[in-house]
TORKOL-4160 file (C-alpha; in steps of 0.2 Angstrom, whole numbers, padded with zeros to 4 digits, m for minus):
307
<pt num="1" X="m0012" Y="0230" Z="m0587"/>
<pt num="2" X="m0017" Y="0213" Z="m0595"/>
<pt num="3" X="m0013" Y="0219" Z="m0613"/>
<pt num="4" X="0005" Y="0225" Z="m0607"/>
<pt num="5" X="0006" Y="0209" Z="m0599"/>
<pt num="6" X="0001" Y="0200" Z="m0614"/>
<pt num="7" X="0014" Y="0211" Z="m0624"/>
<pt num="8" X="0029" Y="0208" Z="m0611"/>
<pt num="9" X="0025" Y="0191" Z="m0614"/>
<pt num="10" X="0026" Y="0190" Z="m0632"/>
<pt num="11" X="0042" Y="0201" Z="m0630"/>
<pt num="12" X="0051" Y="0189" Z="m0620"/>
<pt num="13" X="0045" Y="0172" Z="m0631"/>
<pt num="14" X="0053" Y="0183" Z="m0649"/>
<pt num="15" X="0070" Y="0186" Z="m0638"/>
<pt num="16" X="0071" Y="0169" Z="m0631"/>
<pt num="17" X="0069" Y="0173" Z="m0612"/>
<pt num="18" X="0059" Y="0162" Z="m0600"/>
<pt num="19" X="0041" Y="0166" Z="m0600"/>
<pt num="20" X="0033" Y="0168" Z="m0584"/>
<pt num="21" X="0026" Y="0153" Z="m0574"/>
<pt num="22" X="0010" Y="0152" Z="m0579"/>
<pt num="23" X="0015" Y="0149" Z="m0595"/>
<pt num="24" X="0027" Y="0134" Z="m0589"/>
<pt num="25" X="0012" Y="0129" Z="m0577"/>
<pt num="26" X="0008" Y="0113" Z="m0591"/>
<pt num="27" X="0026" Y="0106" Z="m0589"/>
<pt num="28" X="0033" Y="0092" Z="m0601"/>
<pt num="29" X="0042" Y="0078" Z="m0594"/>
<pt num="30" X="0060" Y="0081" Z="m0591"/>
<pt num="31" X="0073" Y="0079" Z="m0606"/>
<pt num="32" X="0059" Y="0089" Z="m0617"/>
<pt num="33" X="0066" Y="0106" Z="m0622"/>
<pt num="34" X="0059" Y="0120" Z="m0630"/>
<pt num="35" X="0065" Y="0130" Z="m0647"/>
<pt num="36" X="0057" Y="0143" Z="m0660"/>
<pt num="37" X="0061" Y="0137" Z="m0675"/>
<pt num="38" X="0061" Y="0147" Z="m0692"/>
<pt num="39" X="0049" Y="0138" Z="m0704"/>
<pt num="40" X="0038" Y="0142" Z="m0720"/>
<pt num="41" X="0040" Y="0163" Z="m0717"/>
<pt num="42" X="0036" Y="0163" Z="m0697"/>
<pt num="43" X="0042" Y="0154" Z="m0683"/>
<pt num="44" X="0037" Y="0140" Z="m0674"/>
<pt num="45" X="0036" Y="0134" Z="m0656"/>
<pt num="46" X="0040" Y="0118" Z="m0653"/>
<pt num="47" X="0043" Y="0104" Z="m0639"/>
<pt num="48" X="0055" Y="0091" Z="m0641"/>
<pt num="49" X="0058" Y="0077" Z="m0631"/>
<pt num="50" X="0062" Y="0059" Z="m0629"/>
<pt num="51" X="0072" Y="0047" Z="m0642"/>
<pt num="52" X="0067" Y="0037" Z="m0656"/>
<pt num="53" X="0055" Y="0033" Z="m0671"/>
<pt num="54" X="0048" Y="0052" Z="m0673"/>
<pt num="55" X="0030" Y="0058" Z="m0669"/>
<pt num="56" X="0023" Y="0074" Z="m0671"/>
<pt num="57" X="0009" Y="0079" Z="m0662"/>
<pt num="58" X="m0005" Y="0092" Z="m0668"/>
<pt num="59" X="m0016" Y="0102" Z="m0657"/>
<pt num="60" X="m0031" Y="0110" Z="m0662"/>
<pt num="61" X="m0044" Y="0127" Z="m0656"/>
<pt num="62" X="m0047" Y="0131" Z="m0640"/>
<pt num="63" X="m0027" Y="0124" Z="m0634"/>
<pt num="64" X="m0011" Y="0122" Z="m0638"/>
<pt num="65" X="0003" Y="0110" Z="m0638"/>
<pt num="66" X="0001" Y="0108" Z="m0622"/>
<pt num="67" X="m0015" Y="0099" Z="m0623"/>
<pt num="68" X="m0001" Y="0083" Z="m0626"/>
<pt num="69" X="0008" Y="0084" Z="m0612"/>
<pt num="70" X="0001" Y="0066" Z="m0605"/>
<pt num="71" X="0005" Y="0056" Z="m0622"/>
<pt num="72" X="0019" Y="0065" Z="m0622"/>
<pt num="73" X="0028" Y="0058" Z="m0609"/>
<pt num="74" X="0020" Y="0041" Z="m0614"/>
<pt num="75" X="0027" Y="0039" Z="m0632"/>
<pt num="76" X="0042" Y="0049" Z="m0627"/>
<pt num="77" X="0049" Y="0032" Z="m0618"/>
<pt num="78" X="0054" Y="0027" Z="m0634"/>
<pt num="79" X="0049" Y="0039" Z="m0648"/>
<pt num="80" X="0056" Y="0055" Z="m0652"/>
<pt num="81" X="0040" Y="0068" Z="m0650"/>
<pt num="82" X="0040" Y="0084" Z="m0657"/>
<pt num="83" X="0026" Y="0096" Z="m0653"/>
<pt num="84" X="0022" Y="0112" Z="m0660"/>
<pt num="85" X="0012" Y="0126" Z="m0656"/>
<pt num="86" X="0003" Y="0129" Z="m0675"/>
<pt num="87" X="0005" Y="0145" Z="m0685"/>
<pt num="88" X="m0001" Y="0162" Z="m0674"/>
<pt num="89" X="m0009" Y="0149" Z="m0660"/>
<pt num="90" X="0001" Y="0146" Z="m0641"/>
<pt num="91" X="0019" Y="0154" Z="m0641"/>
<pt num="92" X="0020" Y="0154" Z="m0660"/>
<pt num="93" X="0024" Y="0170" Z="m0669"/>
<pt num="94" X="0008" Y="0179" Z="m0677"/>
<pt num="95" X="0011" Y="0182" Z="m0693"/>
<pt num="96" X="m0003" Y="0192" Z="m0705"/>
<pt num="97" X="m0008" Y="0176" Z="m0716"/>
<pt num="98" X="m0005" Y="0158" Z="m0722"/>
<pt num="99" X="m0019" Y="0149" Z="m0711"/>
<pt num="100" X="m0025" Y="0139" Z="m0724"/>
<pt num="101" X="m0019" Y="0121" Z="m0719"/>
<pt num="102" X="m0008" Y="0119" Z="m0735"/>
<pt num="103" X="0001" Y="0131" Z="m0730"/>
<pt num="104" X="0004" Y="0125" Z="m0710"/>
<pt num="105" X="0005" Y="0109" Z="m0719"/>
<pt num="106" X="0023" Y="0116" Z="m0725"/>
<pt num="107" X="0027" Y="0125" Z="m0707"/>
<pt num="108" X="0025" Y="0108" Z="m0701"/>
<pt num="109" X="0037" Y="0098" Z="m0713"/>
<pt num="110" X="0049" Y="0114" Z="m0713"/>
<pt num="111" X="0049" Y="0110" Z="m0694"/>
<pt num="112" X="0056" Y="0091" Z="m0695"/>
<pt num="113" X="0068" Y="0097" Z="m0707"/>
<pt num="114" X="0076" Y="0109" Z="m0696"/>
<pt num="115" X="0075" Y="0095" Z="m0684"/>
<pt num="116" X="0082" Y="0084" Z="m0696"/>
<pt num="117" X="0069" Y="0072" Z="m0695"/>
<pt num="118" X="0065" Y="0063" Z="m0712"/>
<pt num="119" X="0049" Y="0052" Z="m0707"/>
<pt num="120" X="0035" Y="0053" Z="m0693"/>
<pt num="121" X="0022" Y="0046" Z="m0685"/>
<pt num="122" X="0009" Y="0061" Z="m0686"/>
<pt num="123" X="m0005" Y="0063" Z="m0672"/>
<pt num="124" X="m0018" Y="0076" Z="m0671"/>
<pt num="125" X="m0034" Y="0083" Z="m0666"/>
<pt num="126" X="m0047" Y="0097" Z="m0670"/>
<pt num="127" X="m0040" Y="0109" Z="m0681"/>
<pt num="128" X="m0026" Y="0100" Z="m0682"/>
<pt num="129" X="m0034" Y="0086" Z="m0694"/>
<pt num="130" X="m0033" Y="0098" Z="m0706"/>
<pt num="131" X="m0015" Y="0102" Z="m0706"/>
<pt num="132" X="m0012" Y="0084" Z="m0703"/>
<pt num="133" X="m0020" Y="0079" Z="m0718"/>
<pt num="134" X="m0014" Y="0089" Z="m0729"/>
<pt num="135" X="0003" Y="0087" Z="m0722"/>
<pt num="136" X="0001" Y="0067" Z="m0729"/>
<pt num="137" X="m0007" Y="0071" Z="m0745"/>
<pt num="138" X="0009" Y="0084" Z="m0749"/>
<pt num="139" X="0022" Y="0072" Z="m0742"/>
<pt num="140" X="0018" Y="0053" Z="m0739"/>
<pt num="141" X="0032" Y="0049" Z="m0740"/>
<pt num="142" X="0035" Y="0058" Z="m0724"/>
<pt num="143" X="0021" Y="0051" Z="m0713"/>
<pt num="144" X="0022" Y="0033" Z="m0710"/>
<pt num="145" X="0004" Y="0032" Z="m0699"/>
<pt num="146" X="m0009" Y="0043" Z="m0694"/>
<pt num="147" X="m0021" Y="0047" Z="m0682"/>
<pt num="148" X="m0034" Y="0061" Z="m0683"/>
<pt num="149" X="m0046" Y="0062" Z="m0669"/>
<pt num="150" X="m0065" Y="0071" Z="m0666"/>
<pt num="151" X="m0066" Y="0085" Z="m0680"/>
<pt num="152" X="m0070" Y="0084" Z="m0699"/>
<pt num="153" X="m0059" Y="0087" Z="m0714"/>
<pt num="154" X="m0065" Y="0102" Z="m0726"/>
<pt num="155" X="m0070" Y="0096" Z="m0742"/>
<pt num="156" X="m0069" Y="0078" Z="m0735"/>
<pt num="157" X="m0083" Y="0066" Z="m0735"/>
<pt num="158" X="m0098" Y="0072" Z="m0727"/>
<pt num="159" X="m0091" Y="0088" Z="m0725"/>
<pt num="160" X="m0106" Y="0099" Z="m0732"/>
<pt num="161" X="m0118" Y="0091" Z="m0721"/>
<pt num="162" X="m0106" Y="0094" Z="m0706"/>
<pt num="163" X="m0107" Y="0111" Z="m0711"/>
<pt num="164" X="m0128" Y="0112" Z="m0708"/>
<pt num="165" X="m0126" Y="0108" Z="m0688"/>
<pt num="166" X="m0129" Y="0125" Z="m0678"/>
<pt num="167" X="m0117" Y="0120" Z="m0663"/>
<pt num="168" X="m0103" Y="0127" Z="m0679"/>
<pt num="169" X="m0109" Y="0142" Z="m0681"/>
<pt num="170" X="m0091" Y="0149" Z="m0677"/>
<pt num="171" X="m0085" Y="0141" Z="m0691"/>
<pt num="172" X="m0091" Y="0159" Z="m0699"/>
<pt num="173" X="m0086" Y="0172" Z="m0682"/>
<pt num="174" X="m0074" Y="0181" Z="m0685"/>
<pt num="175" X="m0068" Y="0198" Z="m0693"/>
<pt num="176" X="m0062" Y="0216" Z="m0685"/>
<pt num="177" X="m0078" Y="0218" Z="m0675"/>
<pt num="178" X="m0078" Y="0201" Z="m0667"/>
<pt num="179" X="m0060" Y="0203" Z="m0660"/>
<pt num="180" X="m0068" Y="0219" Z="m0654"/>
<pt num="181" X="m0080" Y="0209" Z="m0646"/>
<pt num="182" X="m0071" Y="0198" Z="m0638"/>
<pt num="183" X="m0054" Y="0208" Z="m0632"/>
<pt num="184" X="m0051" Y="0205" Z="m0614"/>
<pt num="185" X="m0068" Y="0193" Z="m0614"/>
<pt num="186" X="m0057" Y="0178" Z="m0621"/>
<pt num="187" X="m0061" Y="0167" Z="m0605"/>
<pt num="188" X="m0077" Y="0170" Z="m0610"/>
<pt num="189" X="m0079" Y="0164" Z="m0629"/>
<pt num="190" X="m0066" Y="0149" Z="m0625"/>
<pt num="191" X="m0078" Y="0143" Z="m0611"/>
<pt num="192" X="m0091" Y="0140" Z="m0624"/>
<pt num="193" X="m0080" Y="0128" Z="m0634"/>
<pt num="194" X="m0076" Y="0120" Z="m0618"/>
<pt num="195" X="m0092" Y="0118" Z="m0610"/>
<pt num="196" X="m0102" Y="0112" Z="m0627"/>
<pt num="197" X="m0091" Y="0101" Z="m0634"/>
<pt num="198" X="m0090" Y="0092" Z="m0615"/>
<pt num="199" X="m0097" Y="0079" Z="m0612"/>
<pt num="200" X="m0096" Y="0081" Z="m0593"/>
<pt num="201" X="m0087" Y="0100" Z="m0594"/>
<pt num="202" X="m0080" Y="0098" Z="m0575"/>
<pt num="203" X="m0068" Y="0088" Z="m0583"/>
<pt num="204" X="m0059" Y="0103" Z="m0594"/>
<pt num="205" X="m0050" Y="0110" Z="m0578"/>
<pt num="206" X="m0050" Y="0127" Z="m0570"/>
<pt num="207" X="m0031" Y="0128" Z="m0571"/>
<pt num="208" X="m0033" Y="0122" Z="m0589"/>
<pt num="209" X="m0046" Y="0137" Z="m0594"/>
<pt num="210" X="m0035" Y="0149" Z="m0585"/>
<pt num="211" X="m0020" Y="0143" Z="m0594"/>
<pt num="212" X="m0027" Y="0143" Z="m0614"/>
<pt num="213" X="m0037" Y="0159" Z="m0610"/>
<pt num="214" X="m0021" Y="0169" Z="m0606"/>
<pt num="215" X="m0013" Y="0161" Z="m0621"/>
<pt num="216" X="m0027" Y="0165" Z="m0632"/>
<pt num="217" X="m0028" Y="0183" Z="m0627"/>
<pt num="218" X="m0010" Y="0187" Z="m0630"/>
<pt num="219" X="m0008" Y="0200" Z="m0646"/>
<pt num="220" X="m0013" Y="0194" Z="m0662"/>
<pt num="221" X="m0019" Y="0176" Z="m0654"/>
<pt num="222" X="m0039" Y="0179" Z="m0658"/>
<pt num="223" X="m0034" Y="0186" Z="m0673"/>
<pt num="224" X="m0025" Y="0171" Z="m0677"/>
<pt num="225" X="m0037" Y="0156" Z="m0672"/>
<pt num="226" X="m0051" Y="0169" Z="m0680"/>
<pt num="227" X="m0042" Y="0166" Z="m0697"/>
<pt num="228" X="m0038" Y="0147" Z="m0694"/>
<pt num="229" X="m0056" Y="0146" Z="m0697"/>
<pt num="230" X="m0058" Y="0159" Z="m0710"/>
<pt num="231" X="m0048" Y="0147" Z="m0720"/>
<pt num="232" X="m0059" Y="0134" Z="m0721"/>
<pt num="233" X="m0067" Y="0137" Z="m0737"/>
<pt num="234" X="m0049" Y="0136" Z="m0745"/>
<pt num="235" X="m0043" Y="0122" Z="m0736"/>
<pt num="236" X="m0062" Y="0112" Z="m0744"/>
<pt num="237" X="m0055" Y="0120" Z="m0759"/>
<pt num="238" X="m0037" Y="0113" Z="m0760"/>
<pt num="239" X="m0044" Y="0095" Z="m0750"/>
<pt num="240" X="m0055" Y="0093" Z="m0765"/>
<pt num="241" X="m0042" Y="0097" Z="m0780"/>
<pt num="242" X="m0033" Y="0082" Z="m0771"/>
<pt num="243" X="m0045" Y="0072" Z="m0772"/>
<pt num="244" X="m0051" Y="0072" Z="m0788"/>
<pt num="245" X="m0034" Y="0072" Z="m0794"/>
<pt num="246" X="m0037" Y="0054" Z="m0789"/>
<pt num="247" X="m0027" Y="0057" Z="m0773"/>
<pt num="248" X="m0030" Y="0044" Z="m0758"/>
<pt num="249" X="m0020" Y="0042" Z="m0743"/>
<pt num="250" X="m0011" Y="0026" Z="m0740"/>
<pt num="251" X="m0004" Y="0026" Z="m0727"/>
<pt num="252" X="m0013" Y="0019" Z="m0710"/>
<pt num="253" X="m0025" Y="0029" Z="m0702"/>
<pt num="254" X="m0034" Y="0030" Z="m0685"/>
<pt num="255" X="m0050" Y="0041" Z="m0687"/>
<pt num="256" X="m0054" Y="0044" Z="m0669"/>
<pt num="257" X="m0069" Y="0052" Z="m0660"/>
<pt num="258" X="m0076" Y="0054" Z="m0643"/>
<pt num="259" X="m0090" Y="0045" Z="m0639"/>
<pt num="260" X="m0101" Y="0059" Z="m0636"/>
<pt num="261" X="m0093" Y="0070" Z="m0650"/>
<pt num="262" X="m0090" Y="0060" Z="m0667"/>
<pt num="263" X="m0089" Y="0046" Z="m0664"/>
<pt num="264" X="m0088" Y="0034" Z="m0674"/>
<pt num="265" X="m0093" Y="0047" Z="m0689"/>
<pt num="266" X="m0072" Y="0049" Z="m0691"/>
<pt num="267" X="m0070" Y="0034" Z="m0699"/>
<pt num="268" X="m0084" Y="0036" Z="m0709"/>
<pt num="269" X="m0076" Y="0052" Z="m0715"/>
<pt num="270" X="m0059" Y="0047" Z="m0718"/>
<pt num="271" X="m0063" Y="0032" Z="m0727"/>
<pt num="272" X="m0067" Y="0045" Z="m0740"/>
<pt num="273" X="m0050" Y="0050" Z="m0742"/>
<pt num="274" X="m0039" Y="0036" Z="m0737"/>
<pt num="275" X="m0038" Y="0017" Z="m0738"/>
<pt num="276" X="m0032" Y="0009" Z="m0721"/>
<pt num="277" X="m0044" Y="0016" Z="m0710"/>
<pt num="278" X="m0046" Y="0010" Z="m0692"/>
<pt num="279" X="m0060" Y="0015" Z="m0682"/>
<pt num="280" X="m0058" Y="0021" Z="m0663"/>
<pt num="281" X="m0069" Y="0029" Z="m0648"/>
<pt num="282" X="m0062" Y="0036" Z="m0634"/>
<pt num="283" X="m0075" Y="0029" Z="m0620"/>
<pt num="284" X="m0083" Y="0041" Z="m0611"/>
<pt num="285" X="m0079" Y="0057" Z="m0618"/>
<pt num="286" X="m0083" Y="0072" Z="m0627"/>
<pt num="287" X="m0072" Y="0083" Z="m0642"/>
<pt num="288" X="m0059" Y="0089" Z="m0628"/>
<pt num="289" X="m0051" Y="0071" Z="m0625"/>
<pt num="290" X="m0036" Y="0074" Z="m0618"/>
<pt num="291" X="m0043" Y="0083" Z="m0603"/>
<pt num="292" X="m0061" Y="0071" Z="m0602"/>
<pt num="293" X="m0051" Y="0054" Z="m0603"/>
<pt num="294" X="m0033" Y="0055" Z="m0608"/>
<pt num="295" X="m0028" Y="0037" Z="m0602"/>
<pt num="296" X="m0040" Y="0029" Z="m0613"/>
<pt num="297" X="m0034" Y="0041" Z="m0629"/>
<pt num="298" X="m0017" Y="0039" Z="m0625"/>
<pt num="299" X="m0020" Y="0019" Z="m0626"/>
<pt num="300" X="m0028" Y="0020" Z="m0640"/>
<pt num="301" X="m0015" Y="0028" Z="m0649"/>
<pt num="302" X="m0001" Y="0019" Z="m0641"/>
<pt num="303" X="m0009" Y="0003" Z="m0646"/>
<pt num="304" X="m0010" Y="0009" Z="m0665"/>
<pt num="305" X="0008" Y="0017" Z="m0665"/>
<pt num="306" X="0015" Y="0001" Z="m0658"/>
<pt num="307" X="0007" Y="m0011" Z="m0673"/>
């Protein structure tokens, strides 16, 4: 039954009809509407809300857009936020391949274009670093500040070292026997991502958990974030040919970590890469910190989009 739900679901996000309620359960503010764009080869699902300078907002493993529903309806007071769900990840369509972050670096910018948005404000976290940053060494032009929060770049600054901690062994899971593994046991892995990257795991919600697992355990979902992972060697690959091409970001960045996660090890990490680094800890808090302290992140990146 869960896998025919799973695949009614997926049914009615490709034709466009409501999806059910747990899957509205984390509602944006009002005026935010939702659209599946056609980008880069797949589609792309994508919030859109609010009025002014653009900011796109990147989520990483383990969630989905979603996860920004509370800076969301801050910036979208006088910003224009545009939030997607990444390539075969939340309501996005699944395609076979293109996880490597160049690549969702150009579902992303295909996104604003459709959306006709020339210039942003780009804001992400986990996973979503990765696209980020590549999305601002392919186009700077496009990204006027960044802020990347508590998860390393590949290929960027300590990166190989990173590598060594045994708390990413996932980093290498995946593959046809570990879906097998963990079909219809997806509350189950994602808990482990939740409660080890916590720094009080009480704080990650049950009606949080609920909500990403039946996400991640729609068709093709483990798959997907399997692959986002898979791609990391490539994506070290393609962050290194940019950086000895002499490549550098110029552009403002906030490197953020949570105080019991990274810390102040983002800055350190992207002041390998870009030039105008500012450093930032969210107090309090572990990897997951939109669910452990969002007021304290979203005032943090309020106060940097606003300089």
């Amino acid at each position: 039954m869960r896998v025919l739900a799973s695949l009614a679901l997926a049914w009615m996000v490709m034709a466009g009809m409501p999806v059910p309620a747990w899957a509205q359960a984390f509602k944006f503010p009002p005026g935010f509407v939702l659209r599946d764009i056609a980008s880069n080869g797949t589609t792309i699902h994508v919030r859109v809300g609010g009025a002014g300078p653009a900011v796109v907002l990147l989520h990483g493993y383990g969630e989905t857009g979603d996860m920004w529903i509370d800076l969301a309806a801050n910036l979208a007071r006088d910003h224009t936020v545009v939030v997607p769900d990444l390539r075969g990840m939340g309501l996005s369509a699944k395609p076979a391949g293109g996880f490597d972050k160049k690549t969702q670096a150009g579902d992303v910018t295909g996104v604003m274009a459709a959306l006709q948005v020339q210039q942003a404000d780009v804001v992400a976290h986990d996973i979503g670093n990765m696209v980020a940053f590549q999305v601002a060494a392919q186009q700077p032009d496009r990204v006027r500040r960044l802020v990347l929060i508590d998860a390393p770049v590949p290929g960027v600054g300590q990166w190989d070292e990173i590598l060594k901690n045994p708390l990413l062994w996932h980093f290498r899971f995946g593959g046809p026997d570990m879906e097998r593994l963990v079909a219809g046991r997806e509350r189950i892995y994602l808990d482990r991502f939740w409660n080890e990257f916590s720094a009080n795991p009480a704080r990650f919600s049950e009606a949080a958990r609920v909500h990403y697992a039946k996400l991640y355990a729609l068709p093709g979902a483990m798959h997907s974030g399997f692959a986002q992972f898979a791609a990391f060697d490539q994506d070290a690959i393609d962050n290194r040919e940019f950086l000895a091409r002499g490549g550098r970001l110029k552009m403002p960045v906030l490197a953020v970590g949570g105080e019991k996660s990274f810390g102040p090890m983002m800055a350190t990490v992207m002041r390998a890469a870009a030039d105008d680094v500012t450093e930032g800890v969210v107090p309090d808090s572990g990897h997951w910190i939109m669910e452990e302290n969002p007021k304290a992140t979203v005032a943090l990146v309020r106060a940097f989009l606003d300089r």
